[in-house]
N, C-alpha and C positions, 0 to 999 in steps of 0.2 A: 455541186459542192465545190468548195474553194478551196486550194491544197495551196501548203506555203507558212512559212511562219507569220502566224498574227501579230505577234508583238507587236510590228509593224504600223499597227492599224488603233492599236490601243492610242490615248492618247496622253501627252505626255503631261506631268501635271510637276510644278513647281510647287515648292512651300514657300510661302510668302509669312516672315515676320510681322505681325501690326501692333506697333505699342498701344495698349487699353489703357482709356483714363478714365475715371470715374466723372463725368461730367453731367451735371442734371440740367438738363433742357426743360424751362417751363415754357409750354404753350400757350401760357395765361400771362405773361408776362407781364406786369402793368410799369409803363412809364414812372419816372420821376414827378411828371406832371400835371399825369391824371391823378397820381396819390395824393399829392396836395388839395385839388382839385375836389379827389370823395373825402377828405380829411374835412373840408371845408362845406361841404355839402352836409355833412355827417353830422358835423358839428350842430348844425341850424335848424335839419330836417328831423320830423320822426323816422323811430327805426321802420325799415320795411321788409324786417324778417319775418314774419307771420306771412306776410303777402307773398314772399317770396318761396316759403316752404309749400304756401295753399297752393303756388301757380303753378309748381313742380309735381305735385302729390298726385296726382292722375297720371301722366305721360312722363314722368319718374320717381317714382316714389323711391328709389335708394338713393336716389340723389337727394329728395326735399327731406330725407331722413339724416343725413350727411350735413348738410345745411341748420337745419336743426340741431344737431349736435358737436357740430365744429366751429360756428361762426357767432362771432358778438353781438353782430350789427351787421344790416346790411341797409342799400340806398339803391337810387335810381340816376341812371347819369346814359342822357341820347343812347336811348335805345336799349341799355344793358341793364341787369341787377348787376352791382359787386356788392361784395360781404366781406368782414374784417375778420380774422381769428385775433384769438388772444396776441396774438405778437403785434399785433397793429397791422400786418400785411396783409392788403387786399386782393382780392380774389373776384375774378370776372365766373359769375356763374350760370348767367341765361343772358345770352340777346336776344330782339327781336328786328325782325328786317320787315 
């Protein structure tokens, strides 16, 4: 047994201030460039939201339900679906590699 004051041993912990900001990080982020890009795509192509809900609906179906119910449009652009909501902003929602 260890005799002696522990305090010692504890250790010592600081409070540290951090100012919080409200900042929304989207992971989906899509360029300036490719917007233009599926705007243009968009424009020309048929929509390939159906395709895109069916290829989701097995291996995620909250997601191809989401899809379904949130996006106007969607397209195909190397390798990715994106879909559009009502605000025109597009939405990267399945690649494939």
């Amino acid at each position: 047994m260890i005799e002696g004051d522990l305090s010692e041993m504890e250790p010592k912990m600081k409070q540290i201030k951090v100012k919080q900001e409200n900042v929304a990080i989207d992971d989906n982020a899509i360029p300036e460039s490719l917007k233009r890009t599926l705007d243009n795509i968009a424009a020309k192509a048929a929509d390939r939201k159906a395709e895109v809900v069916n290829a989701l609906s097995n291996e995620q179906p909250a997601k191809s339900r989401m899809v379904e119910d949130s996006y106007v449009q969607c397209t195909w652009w190397e390798g990715c679906y994106y879909c559009q909501d009502e605000d025109k902003n597009w939405h990267r929602v399945k690649c494939f590699t």
